[in-house]
MARBA-3410 file (N, C-alpha, C, O; in Angstrom, 1 decimal):
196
88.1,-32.8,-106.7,87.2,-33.4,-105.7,85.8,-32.8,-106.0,84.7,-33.5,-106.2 ~ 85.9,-31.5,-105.8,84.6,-30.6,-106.4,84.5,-29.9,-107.0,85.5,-29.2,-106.8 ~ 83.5,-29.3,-108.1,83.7,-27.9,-109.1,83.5,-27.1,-108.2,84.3,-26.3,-108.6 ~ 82.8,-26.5,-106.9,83.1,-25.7,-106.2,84.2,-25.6,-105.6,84.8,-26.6,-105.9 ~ 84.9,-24.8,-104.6,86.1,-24.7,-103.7,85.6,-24.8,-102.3,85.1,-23.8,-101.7
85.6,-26.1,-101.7,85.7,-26.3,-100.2,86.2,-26.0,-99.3,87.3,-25.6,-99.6 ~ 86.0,-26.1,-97.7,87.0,-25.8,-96.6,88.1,-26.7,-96.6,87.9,-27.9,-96.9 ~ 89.4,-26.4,-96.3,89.9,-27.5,-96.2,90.2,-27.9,-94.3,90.1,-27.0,-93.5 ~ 90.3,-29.1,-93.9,89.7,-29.2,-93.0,91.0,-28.1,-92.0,90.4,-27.4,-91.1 ~ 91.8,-28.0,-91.9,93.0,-27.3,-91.2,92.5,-25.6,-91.5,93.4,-24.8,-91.4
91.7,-25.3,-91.7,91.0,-23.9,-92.2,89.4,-24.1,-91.3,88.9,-23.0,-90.9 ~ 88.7,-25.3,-91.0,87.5,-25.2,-90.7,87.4,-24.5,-89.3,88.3,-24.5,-88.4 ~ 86.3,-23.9,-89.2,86.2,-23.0,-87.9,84.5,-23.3,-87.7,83.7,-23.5,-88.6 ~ 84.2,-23.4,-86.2,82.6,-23.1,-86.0,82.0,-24.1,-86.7,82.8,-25.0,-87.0 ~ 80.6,-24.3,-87.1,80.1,-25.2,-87.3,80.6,-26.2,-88.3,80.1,-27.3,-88.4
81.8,-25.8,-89.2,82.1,-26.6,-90.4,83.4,-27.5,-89.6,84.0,-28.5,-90.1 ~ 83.7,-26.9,-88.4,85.2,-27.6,-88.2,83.7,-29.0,-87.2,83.7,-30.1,-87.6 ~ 83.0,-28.6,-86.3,82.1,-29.6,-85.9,81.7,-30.5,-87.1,82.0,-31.7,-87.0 ~ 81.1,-30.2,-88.1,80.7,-31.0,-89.1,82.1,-32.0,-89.5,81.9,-33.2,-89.7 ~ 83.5,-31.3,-89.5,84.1,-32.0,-90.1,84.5,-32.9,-89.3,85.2,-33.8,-89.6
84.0,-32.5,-87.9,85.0,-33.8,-86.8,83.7,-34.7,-86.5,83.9,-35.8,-86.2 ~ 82.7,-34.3,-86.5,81.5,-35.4,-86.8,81.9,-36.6,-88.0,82.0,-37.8,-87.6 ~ 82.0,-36.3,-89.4,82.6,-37.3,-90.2,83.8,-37.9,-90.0,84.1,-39.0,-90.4 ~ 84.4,-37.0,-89.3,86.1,-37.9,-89.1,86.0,-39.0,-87.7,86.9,-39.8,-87.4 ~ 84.7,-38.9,-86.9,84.4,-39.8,-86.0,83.9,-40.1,-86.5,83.4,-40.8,-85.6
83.2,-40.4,-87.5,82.1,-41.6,-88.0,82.8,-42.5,-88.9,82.6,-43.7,-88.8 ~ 83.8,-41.9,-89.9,84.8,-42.6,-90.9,85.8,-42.5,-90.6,86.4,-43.3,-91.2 ~ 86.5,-42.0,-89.9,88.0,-41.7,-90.1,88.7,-41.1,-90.5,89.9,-41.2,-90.3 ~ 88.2,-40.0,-91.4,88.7,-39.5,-91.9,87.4,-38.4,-92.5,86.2,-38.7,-92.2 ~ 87.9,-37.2,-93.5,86.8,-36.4,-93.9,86.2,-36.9,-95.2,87.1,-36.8,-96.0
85.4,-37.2,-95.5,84.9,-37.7,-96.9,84.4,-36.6,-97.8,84.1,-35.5,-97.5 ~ 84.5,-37.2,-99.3,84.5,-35.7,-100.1,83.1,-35.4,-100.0,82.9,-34.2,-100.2 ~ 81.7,-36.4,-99.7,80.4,-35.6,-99.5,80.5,-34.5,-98.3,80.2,-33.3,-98.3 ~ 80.8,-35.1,-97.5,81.2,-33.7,-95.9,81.8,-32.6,-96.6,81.2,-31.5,-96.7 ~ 83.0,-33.0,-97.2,83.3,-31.1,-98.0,82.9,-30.9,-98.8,83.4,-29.9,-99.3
81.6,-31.6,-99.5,81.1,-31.1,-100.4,80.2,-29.7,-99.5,80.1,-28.6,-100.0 ~ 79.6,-30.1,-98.1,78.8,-29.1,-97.3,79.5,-28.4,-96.8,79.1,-28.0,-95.7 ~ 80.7,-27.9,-97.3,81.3,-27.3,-95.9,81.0,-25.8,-95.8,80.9,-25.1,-94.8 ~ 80.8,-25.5,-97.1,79.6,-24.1,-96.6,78.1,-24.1,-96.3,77.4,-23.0,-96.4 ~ 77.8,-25.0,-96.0,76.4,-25.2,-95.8,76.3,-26.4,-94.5,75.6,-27.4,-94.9
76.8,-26.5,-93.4,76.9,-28.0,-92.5,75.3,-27.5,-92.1,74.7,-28.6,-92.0 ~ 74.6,-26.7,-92.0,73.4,-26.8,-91.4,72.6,-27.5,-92.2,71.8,-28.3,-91.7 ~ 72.6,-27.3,-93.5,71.6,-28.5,-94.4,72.0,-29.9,-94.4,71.3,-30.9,-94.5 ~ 73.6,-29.8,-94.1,74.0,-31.7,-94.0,73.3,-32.2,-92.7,72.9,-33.3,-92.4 ~ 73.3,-30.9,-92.0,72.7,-31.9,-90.7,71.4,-32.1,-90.7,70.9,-33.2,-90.4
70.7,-31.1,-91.1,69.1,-31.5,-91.8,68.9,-32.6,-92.3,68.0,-33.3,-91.8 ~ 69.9,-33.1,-93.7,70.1,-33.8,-94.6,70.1,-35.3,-93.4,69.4,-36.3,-93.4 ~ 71.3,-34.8,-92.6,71.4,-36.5,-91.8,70.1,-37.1,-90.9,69.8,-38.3,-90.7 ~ 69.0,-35.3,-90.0,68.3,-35.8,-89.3,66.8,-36.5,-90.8,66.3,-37.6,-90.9 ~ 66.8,-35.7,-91.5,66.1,-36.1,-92.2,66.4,-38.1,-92.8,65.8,-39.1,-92.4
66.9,-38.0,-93.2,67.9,-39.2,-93.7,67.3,-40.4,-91.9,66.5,-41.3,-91.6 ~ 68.1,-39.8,-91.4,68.1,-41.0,-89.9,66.3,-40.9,-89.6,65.7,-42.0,-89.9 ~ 65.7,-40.3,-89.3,63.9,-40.6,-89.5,63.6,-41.6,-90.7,63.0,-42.6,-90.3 ~ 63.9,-41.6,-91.7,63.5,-42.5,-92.5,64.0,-43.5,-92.3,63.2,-44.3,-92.7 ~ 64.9,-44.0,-92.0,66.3,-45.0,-92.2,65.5,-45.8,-90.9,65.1,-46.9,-91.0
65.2,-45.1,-89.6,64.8,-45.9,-88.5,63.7,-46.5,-88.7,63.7,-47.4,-87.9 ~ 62.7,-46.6,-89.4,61.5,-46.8,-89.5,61.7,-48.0,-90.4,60.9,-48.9,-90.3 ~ 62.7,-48.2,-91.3,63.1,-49.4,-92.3,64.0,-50.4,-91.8,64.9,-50.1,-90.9 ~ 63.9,-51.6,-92.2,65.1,-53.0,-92.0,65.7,-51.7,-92.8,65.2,-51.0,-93.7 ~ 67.4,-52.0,-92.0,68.5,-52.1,-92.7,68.7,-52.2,-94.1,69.0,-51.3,-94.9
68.3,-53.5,-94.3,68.4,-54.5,-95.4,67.5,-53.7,-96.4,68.1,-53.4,-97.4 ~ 66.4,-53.3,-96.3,65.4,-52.9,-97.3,65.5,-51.1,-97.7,65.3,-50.5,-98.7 ~ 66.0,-50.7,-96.5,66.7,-49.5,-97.1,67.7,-49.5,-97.7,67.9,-48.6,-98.5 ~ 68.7,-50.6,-97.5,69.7,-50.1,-98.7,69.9,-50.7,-100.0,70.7,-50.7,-100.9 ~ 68.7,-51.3,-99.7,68.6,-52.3,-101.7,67.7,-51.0,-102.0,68.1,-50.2,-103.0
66.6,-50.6,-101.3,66.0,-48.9,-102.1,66.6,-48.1,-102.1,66.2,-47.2,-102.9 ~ 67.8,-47.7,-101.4,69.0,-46.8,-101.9,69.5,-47.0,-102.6,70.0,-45.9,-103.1 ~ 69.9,-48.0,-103.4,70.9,-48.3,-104.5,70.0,-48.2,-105.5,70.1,-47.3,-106.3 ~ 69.1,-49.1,-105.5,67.8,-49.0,-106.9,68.0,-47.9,-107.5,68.4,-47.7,-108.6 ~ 67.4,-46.9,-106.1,67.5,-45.4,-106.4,68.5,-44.4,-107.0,68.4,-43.4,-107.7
69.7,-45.3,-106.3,71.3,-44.7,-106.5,72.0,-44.9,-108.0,72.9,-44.2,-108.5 ~ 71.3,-46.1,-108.4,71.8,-46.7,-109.2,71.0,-46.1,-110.7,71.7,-46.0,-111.8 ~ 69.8,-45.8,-110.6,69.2,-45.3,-111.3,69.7,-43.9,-111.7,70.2,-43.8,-112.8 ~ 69.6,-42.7,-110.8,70.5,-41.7,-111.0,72.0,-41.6,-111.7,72.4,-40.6,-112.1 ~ 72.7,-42.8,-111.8,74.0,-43.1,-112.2,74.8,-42.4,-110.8,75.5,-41.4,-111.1
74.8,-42.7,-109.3,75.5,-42.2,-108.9,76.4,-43.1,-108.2,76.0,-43.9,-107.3 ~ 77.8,-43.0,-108.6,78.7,-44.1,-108.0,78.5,-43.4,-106.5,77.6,-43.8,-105.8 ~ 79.1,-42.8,-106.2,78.8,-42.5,-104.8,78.1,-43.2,-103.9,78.6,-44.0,-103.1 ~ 76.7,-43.0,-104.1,75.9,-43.4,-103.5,75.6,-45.3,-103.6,75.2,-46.1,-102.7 ~ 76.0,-45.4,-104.6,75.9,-47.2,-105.2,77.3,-47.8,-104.3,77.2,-48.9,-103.7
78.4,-47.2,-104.2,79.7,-47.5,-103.9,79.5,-47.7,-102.2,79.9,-48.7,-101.7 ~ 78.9,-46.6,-101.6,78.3,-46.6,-100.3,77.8,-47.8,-99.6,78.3,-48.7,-98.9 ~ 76.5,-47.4,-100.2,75.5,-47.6,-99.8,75.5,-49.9,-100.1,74.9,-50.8,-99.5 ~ 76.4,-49.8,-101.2,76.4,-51.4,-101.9,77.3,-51.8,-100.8,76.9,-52.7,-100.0 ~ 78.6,-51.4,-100.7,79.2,-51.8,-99.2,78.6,-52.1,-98.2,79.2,-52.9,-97.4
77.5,-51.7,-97.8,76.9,-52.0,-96.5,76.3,-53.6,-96.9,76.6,-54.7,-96.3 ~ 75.6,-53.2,-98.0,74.6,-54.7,-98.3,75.9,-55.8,-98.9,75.6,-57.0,-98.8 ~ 77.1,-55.6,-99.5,78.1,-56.5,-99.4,78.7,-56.7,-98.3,79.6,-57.5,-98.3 ~ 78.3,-56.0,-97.2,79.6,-56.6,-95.8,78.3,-57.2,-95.0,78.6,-58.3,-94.6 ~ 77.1,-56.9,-94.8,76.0,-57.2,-93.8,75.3,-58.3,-94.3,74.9,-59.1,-93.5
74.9,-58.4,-95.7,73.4,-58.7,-96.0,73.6,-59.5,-97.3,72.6,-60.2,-97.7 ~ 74.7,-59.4,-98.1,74.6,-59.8,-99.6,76.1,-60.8,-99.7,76.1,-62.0,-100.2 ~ 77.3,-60.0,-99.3,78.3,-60.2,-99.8,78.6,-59.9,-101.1,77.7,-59.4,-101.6 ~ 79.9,-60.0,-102.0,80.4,-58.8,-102.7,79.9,-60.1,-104.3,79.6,-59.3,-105.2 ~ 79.7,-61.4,-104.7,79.5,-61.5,-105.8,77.3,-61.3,-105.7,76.8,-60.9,-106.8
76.6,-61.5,-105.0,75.4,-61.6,-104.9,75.0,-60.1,-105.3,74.2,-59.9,-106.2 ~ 75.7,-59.0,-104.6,75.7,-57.5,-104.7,76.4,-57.2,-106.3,76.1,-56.3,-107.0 ~ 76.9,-57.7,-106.4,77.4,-57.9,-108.3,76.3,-57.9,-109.2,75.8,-57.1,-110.0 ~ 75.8,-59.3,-108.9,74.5,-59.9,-109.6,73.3,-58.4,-109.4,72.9,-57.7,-110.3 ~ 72.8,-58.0,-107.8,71.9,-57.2,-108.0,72.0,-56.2,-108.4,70.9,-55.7,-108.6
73.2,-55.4,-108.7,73.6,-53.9,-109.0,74.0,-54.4,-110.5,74.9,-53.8,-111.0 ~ 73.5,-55.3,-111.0,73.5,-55.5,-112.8,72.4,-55.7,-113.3,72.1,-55.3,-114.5 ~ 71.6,-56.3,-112.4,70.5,-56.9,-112.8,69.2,-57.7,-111.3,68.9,-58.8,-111.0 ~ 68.9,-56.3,-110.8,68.0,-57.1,-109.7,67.0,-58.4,-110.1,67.1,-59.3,-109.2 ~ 66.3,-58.6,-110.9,65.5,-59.3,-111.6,66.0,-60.4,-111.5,65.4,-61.4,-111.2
67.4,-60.5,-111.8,67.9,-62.1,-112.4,69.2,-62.1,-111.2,70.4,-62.4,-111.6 ~ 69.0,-61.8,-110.1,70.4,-61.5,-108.9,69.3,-63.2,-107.8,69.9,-63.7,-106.8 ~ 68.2,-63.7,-108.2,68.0,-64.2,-107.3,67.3,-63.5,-105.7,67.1,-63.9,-104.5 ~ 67.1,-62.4,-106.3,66.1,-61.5,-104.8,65.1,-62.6,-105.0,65.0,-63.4,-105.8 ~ 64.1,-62.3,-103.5,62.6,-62.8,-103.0,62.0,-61.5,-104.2,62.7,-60.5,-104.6
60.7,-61.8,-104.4,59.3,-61.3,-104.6,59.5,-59.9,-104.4,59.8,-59.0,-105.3 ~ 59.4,-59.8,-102.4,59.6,-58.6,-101.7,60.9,-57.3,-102.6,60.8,-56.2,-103.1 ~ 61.8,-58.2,-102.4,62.8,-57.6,-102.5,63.0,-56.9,-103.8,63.4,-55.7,-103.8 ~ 62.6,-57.6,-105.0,62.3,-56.8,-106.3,61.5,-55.6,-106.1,61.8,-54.4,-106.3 ~ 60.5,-56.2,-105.7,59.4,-55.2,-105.7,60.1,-53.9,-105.1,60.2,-52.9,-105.8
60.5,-53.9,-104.1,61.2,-52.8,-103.2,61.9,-51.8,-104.3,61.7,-50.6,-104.6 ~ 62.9,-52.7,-104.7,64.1,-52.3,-106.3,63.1,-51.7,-106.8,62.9,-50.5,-106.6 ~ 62.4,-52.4,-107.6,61.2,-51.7,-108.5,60.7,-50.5,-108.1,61.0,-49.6,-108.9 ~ 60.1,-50.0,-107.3,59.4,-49.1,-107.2,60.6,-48.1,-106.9,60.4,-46.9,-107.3 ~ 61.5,-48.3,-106.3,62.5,-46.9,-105.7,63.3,-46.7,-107.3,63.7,-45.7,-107.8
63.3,-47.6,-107.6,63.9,-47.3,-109.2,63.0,-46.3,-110.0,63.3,-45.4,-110.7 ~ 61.6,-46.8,-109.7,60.8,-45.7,-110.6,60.7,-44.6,-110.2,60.6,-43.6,-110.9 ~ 60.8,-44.3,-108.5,60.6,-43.0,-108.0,61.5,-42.6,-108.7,61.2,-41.6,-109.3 ~ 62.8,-43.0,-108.9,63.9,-42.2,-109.0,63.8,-41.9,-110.2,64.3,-40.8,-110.5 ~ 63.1,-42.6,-111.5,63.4,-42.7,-112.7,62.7,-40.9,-113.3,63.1,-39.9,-113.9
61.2,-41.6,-112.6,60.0,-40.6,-112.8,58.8,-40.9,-112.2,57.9,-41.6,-112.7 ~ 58.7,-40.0,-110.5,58.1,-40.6,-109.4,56.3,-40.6,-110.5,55.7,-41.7,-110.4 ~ 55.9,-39.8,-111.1,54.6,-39.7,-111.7,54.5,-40.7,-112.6,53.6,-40.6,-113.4 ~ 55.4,-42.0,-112.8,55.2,-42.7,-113.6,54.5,-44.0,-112.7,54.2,-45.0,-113.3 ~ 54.4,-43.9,-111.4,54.3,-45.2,-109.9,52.7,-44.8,-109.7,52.0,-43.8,-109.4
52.5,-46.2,-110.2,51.0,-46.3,-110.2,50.3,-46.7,-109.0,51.0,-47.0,-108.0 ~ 48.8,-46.8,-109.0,48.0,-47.2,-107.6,48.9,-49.3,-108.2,49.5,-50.0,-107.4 ~ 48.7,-49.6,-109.4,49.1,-51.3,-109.2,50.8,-51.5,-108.6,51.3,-52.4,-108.1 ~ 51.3,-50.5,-108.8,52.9,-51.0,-108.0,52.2,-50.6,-106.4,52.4,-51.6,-105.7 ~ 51.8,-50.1,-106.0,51.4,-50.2,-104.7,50.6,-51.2,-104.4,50.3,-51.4,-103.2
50.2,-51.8,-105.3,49.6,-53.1,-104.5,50.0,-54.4,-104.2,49.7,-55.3,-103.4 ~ 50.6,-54.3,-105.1,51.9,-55.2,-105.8,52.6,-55.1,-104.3,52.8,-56.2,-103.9 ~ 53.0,-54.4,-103.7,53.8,-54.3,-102.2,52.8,-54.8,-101.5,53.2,-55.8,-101.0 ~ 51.7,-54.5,-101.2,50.9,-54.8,-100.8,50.1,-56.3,-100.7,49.6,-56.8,-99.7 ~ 50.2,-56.8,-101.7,50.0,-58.4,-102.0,51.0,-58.9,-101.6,50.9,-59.8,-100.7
51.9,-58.5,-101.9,53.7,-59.1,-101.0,53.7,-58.9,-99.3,54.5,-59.5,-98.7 ~ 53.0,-58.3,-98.9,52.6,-58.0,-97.3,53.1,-56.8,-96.9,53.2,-56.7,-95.7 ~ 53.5,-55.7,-97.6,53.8,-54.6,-96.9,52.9,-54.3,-96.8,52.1,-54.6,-97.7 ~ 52.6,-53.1,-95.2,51.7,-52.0,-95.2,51.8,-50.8,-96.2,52.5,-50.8,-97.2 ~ 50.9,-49.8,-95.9,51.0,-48.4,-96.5,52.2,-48.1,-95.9,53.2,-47.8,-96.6
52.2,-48.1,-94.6,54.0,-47.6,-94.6,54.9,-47.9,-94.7,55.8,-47.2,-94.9 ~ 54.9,-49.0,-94.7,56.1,-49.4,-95.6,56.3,-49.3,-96.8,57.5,-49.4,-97.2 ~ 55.3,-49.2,-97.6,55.4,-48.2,-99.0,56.3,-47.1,-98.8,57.4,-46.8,-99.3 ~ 55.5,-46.4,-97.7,55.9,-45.1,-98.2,57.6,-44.5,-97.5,58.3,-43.6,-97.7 ~ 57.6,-45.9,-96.7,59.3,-45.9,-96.4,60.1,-45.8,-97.7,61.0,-45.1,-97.9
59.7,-46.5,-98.2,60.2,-47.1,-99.6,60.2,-45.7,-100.6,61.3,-45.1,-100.9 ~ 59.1,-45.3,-100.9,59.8,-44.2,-101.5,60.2,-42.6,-100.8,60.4,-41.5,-101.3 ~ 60.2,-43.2,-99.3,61.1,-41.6,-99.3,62.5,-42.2,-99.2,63.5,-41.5,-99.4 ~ 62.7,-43.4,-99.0,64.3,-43.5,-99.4,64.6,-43.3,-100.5,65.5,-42.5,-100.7 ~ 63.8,-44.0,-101.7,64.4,-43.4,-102.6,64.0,-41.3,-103.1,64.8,-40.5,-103.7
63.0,-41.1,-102.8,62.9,-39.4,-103.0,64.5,-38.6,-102.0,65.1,-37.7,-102.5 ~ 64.8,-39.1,-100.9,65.6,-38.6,-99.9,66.8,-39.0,-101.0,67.6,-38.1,-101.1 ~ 67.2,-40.1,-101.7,68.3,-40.0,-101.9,68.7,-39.0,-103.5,69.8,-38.5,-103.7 ~ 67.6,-39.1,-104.2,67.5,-38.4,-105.1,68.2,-36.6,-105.0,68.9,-36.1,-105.8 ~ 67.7,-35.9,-103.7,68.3,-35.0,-102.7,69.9,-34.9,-102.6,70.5,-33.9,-103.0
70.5,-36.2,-102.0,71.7,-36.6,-101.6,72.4,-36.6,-103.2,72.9,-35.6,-103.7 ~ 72.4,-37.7,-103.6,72.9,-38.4,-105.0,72.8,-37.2,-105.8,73.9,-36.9,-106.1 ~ 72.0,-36.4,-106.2,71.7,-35.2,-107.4,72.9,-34.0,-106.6,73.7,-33.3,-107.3 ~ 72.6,-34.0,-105.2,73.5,-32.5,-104.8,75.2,-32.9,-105.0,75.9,-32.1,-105.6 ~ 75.7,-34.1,-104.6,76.5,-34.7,-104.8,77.2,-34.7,-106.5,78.2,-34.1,-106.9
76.5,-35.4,-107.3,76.9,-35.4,-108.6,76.5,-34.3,-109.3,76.9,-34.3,-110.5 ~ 75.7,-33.1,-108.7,75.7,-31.4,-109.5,76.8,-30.6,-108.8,76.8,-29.4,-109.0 ~ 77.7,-31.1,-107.9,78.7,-30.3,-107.5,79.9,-31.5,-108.1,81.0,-30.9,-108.1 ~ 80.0,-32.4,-108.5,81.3,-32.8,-108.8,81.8,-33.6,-108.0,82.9,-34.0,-108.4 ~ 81.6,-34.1,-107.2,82.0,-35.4,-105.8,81.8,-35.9,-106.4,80.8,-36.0,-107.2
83.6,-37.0,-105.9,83.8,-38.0,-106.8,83.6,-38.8,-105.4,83.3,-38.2,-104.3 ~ 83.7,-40.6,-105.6,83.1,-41.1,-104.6,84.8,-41.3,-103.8,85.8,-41.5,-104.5 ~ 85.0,-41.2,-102.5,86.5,-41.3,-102.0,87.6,-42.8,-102.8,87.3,-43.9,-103.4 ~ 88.6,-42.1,-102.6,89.7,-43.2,-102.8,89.8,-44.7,-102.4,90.2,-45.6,-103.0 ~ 89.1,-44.5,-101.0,89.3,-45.6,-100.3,88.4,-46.5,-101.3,89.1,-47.5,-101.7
86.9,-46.4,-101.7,86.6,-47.4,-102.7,87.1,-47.8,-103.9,86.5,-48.6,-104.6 ~ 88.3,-47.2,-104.1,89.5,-48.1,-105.1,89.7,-49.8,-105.1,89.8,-50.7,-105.9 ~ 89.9,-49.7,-103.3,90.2,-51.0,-102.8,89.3,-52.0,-103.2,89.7,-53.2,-103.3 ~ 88.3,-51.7,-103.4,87.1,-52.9,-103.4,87.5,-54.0,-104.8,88.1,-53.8,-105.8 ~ 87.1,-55.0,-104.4,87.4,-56.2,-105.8,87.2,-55.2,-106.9,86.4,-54.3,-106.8
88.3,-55.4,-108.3,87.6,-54.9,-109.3,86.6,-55.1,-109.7,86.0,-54.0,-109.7 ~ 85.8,-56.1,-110.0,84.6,-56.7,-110.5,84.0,-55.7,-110.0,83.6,-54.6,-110.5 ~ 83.7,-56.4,-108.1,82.4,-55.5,-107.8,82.4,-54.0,-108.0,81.4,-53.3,-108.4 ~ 84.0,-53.4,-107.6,84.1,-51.6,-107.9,83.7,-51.5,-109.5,83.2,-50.5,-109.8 ~ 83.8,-52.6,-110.9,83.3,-51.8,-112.0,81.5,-51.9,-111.7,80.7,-51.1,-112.3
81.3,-52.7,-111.1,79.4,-52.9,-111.1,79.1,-51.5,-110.6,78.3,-50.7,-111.0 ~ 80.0,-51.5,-109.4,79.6,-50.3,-108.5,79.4,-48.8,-108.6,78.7,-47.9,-108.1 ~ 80.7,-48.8,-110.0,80.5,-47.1,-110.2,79.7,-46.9,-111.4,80.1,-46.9,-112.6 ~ 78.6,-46.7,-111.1,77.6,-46.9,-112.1,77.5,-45.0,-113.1,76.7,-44.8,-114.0 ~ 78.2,-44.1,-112.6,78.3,-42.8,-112.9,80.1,-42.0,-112.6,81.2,-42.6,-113.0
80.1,-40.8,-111.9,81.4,-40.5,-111.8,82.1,-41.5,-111.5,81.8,-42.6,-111.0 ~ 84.0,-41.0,-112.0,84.7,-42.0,-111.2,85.0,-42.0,-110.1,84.5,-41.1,-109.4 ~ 85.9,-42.8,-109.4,86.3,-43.0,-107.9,87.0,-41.8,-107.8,87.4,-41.3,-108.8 ~ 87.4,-41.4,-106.5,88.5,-40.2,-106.8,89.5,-40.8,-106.4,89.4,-41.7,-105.5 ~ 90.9,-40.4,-107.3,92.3,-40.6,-107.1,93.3,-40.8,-105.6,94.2,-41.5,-105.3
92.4,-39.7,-104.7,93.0,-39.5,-103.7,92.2,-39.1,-102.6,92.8,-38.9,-101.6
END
């Protein structure tokens, strides 16, 4: 699950046994990013208030096509496997979310919606490569300045997430086994799924 050694949850005490019953009420169960923190739940929760300030300030929808851009860029199944679930159950469905996690350009996005891809892709790629014209470019499209800058702290924030995750070894859970093949090979764009 991880190259480090985690709590296991029948061992958690104090803040890590809260951390772990915080994810087991949110999923159902403990997910391998939660034990990826289990010596550290004070930065996960950082990690989540940080994460939820940005997330509120964004559509749904536009945060998680700049999460994946982003996710997708880094090669992190995890975060692609996640985060693509949402936009295949809410907002895309599972062959449209195929098309954009292959190829946003030619998936049929609006203007907007590339653009969004576009730039969280570059933050992620090599944020000093994001010029004054990609920001105008959003801009001509009708975003404000803040909503730029929503845009790339999703993708900088996931960079955070996605990097700590795939430099410790988290694989993305089991449960995304289930997903259509097709979409699960689009989806794991880096590690594999884990076994169990």
């Amino acid at each position: 699950m991880a190259f480090i050694e985690t709590t296991p949850e029948d061992r958690a005490e104090g803040r890590t046994a809260e951390h772990y019953a915080a994810a087991r009420d949110a999923t159902g169960y403990v997910p391998n990013y939660a034990a990826a923190f289990s010596a550290r739940p004070d930065v996960y929760a950082a990690w989540m208030q940080l994460n939820g300030a940005i997330k509120s300030n964004m559509d749904l929808r536009r945060y998680e096509l700049a999460t994946v851009a982003a996710a997708r860029r880094l090669r992190s199944s995890y975060c692609v496997l996640a985060h693509g679930t949402v936009l295949s159950d809410r907002f895309l469905g599972p062959d449209k979310l195929r098309e954009v996690v292959i190829d946003h350009h030619g998936a049929g996005l609006d203007e907007v919606d590339v653009a969004v891809m576009d730039l969280a892709d570059k933050v992620a790629t090599d944020a000093s490569a994001v010029t004054q014209q990609d920001v105008d470019e959003l801009r001509s499209l009708g975003l404000s300045d803040a909503d730029v800058l929503d845009v790339v702290l999703a993708a900088a924030a996931r960079c955070f997430f996605s990097k700590t995750l795939d430099g410790l070894g988290v694989q993305a859970d089991a449960k995304f086994s289930e997903l259509d093949p097709e979409l699960r090979e689009a989806l794991t764009v880096g590690r594999a799924i884990a076994e169990q």
